[in-house]
C-alpha positions in Angstrom: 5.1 -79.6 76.7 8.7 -79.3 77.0 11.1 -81.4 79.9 12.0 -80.1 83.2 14.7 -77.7 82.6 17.8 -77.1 85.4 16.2 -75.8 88.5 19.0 -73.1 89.0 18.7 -71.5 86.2 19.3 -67.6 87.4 16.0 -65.6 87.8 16.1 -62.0 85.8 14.3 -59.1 86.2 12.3 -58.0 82.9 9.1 -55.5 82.3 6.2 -55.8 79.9 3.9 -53.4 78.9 -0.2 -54.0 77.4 -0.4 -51.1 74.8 -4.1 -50.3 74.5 -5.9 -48.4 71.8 -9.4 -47.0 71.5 -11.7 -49.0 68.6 -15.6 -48.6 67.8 -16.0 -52.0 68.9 -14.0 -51.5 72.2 -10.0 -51.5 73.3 -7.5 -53.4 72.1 -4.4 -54.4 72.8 -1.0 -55.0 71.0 0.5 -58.5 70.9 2.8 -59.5 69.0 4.0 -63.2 67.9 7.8 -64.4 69.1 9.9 -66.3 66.5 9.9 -70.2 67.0 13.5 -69.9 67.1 13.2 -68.0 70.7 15.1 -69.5 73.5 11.8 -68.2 75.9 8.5 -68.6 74.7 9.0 -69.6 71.1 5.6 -69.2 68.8 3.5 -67.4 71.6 2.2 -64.3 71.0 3.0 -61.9 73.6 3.0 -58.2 74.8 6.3 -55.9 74.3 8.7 -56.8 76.4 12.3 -58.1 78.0 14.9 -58.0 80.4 16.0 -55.1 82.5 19.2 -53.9 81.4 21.6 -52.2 83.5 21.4 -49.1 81.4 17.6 -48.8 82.3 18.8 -48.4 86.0 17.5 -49.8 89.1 14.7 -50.0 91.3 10.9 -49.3 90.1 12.3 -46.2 87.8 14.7 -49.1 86.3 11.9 -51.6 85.4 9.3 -48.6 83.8 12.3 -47.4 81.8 12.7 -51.3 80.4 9.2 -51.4 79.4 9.2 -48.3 77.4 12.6 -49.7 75.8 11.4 -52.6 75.1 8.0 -51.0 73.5 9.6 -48.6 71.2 12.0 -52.0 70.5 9.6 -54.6 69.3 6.2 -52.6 68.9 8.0 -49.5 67.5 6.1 -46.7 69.8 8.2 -45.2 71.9 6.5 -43.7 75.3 7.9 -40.1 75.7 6.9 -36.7 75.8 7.7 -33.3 74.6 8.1 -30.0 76.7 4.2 -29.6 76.2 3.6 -32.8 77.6 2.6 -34.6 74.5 3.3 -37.8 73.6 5.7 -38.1 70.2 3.9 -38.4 67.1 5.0 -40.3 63.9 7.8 -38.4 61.9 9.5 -37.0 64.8 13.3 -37.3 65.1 13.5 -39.5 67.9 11.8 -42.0 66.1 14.5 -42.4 63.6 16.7 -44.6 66.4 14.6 -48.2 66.9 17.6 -50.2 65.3 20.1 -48.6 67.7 18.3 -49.1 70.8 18.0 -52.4 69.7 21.6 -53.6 69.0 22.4 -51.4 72.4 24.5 -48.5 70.5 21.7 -46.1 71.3 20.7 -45.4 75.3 17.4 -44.7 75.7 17.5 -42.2 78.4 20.2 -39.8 76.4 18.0 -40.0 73.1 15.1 -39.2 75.5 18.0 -36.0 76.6 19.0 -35.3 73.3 15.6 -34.3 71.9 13.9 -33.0 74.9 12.0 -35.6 75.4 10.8 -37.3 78.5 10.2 -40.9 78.9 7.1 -41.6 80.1 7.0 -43.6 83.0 4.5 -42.2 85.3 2.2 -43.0 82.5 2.8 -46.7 83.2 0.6 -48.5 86.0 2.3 -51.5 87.4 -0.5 -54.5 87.3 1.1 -57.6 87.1 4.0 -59.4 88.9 5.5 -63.2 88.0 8.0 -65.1 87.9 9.0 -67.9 85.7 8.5 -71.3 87.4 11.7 -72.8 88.7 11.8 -75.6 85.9 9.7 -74.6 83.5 12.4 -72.8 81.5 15.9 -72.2 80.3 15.4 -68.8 81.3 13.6 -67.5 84.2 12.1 -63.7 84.4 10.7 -61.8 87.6 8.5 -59.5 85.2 6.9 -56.4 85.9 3.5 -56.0 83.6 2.6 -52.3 82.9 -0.2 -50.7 81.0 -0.1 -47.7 78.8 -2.4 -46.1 76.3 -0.6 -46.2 73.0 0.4 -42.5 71.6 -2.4 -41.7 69.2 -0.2 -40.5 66.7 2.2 -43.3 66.3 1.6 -46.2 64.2 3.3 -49.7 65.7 5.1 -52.8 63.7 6.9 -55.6 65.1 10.6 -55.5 64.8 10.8 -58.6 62.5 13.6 -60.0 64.5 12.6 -61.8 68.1 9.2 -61.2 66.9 7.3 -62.1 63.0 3.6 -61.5 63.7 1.7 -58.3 65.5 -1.9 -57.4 65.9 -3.9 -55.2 67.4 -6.8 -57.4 68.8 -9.8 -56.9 71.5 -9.1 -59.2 74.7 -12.1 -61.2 74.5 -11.2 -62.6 70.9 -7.7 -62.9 71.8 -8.8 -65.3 74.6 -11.6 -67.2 72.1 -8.4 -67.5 70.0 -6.8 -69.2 72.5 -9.6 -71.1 73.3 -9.6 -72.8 70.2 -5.8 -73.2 69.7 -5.4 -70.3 67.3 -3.4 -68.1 69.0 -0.7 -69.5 71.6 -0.3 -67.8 74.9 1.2 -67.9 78.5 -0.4 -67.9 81.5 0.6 -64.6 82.8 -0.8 -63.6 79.3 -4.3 -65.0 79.4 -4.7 -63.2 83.1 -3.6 -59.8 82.0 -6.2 -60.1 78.7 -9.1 -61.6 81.4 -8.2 -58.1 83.3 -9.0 -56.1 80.4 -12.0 -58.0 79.2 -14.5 -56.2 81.5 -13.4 -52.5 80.2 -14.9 -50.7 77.3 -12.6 -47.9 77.3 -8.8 -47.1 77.1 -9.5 -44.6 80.2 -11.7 -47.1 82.3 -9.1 -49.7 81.8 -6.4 -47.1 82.9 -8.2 -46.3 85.5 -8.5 -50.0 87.0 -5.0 -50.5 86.3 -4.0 -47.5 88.6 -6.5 -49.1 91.3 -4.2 -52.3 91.6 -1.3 -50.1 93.2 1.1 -53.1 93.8 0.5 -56.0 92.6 1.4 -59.5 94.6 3.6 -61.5 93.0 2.3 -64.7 91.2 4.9 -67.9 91.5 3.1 -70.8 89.7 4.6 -74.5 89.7 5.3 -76.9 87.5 3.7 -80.3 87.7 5.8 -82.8 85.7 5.7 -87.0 84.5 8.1 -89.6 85.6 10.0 -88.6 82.9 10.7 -85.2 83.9 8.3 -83.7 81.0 6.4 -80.9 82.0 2.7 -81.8 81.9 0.9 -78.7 83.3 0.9 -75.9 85.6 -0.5 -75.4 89.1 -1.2 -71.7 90.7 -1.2 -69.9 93.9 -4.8 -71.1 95.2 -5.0 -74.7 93.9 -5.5 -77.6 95.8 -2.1 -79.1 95.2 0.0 -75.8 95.0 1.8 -76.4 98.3 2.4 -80.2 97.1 5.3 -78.9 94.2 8.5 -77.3 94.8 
């Protein structure tokens, strides 16, 4: 566990997005795993996502648009549709521009424009809202977590930069993983895969994601040692929750 980090660090606004798929032996979902060189969470493995950047605008519009950024970013499935109302499908043009949206010299809302695309954010239920414990961290996020059902014809691959691993996985295992200390993961994590768990479908699981409507937002707290190590976390609900900062 790490130490206690500055207390002030500034809280940022960022948006995450499960990516489900359809399998014979029920849905999965995308995670992929971060670098160990990450400044935040370093070696877990994680859904697509980051920080809201200023291009992706504001308000609820703002955080949707920074979840299907980030997607298309580190997962490489980019959440848009056509004049029909289809989702892209591998080979089209739109495709071509993951490195730019990356480095920032690509916006994502005039690619969207420039190939009459739209970006799919009413396809995105909001069901998950935390924030980083003050402490915990060098950086703190208010995140937004969103679902989608990945395009069918688009392949995904992490982007071999903030992230070196990816699999598609069923939420169960991935929590068994966890379980046994072969797959690391975060709390707000292992809460959005024990959401999934109970659905046998892409649809059904969409479906209960919708239900949610807005989520309240989750705060855990850090309990740490005399020496200022962090030893474990304590969450909304538990005994002692009102006892930490």
């Amino acid at each position: 566990m790490p130490r206690m980090a500055d207390p002030e660090v500034p809280i940022q606004p960022a948006a995450t997005v499960m990516l489900l798929r359809d399998t014979a032996d029920g849905v999965e979902v995308f995670v992929l795993r971060r670098s160990n060189e990450a400044v935040f969470a370093s070696g877990m493995y994680v859904f697509p996502g980051g920080k809201v950047d200023t291009a992706d605008g504001g308000g609820d519009e703002g955080y949707r648009v920074a979840a299907i950024r980030e997607c298309y970013e580190e997962a490489g499935v980019l959440l848009a549709v056509d004049v029909n109302g289809e989702m892209v499908h591998d080979g089209h043009p739109a495709l071509s521009h993951r490195a730019g949206v990356y480095d920032g010299t690509v916006d994502m809302r005039a690619l969207a424009a420039e190939h009459g695309l739209r970006l799919a954010t009413d396809a995105l239920p909001w069901i998950g809202h935390w924030i980083t414990p003050k402490g915990e961290a060098a950086r703190r996020f208010d995140t937004r977590f969103f679902m989608a059902a990945s395009p069918v014809g688009q392949t995904s691959h992490h982007d071999d930069n903030e992230t070196v691993a990816s699999m598609w996985v069923r939420a169960a295992d991935a929590l068994a993983r966890h379980q046994a200390r072969e797959l690391r993961l975060m709390p707000p994590t292992i809460a959005h895969l024990r959401f999934l768990v109970p659905h046998s479908t892409v649809a059904e699981a969409m479906s209960a994601a919708w239900a949610v409507g807005t989520p309240p937002c989750v705060l855990p707290k850090v309990r740490v040692d005399s020496t200022g190590r962090v030893v474990a976390f304590t969450m909304p609900g538990d005994a002692d929750y009102d006892t930490f900062e």
